[in-house]
N, C-alpha and C positions, 0 to 999 in steps of 0.2 A: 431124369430120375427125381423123385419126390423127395423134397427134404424135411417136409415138416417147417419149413422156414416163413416166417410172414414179413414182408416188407409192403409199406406203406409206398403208394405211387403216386397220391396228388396230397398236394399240401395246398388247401388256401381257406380265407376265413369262408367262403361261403361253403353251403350244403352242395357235396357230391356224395349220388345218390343213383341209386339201380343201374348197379354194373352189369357189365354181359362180356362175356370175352368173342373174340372173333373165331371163327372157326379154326383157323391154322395156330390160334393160343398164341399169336404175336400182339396182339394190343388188348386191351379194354377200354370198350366204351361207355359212358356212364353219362347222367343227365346232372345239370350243376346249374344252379342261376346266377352263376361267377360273370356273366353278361349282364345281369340287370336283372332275365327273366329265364324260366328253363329252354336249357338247351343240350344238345349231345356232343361230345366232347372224346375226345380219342387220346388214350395216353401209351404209347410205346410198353410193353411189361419189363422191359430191361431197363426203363426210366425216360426222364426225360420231361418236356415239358409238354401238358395237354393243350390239343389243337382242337377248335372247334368247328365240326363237321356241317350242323345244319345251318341254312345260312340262311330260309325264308321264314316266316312267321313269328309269330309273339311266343308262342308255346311249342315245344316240343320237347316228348317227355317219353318216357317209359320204351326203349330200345328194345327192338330183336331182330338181330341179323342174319341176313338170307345164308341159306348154307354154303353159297358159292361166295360168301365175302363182301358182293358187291352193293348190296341194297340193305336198304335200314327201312323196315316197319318203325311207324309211329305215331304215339298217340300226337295229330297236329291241332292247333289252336289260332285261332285267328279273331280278337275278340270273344264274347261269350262262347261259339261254336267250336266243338271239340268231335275232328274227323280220325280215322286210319289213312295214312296217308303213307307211301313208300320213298322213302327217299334213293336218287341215284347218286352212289357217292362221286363218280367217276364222270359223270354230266352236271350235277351239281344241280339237280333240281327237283321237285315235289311229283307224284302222281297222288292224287287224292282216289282212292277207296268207294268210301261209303259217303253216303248222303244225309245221315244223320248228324245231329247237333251235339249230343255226348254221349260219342263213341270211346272207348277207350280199354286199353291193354290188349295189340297187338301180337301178333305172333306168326312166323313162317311153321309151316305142318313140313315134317321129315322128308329128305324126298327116297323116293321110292328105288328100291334096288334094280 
């Protein structure tokens, strides 16, 4: 049930930024350079402390998660070059997308009834 209630879920001095919720509206994911540089980060919605999900490249930014939960679209970065890359949360590893140099803001399309 909606209450109209706002509660704050991370607390830190650096920038957390472009949230997205998961599908089943158990976490939010959001990009934060509380590592050094951006990355995606998961915080529980009943609280708690955030965990940081991508574990390869320099840059990883701008989040959208597949409809089934498992995969994360994202803008990836590795020096100047900036790909769509998906990440697998569950294997813990990158497919890269596109072949271009600055790609950016991802997104999964609806899936079909």
């Amino acid at each position: 049930m909606a209450t109209g209630r706002l509660d704050q879920l991370t607390q830190h001095w650096s920038i957390d930024t472009e949230p997205v919720w998961s599908p089943d509206g158990g976490n939010l994911y959001f990009t934060s350079d509380r590592g050094g540089k951006p990355q995606i980060y998961r915080v529980p919605v009943g609280g708690g402390d955030p965990t940081r999900v991508t574990l390869e490249g320099d840059y990883n930014a701008r989040a959208s998660i597949s409809p089934d939960g498992r995969k994360i679209a994202v803008a990836h970065g590795r020096g100047n070059e900036y790909r769509i890359a998906v990440w697998d949360i569950e294997a813990e590893r990158f497919t890269i997308l596109t072949p271009g140099k600055l790609d950016e803001s991802p997104s999964f399309a609806p899936m079909a009834a």
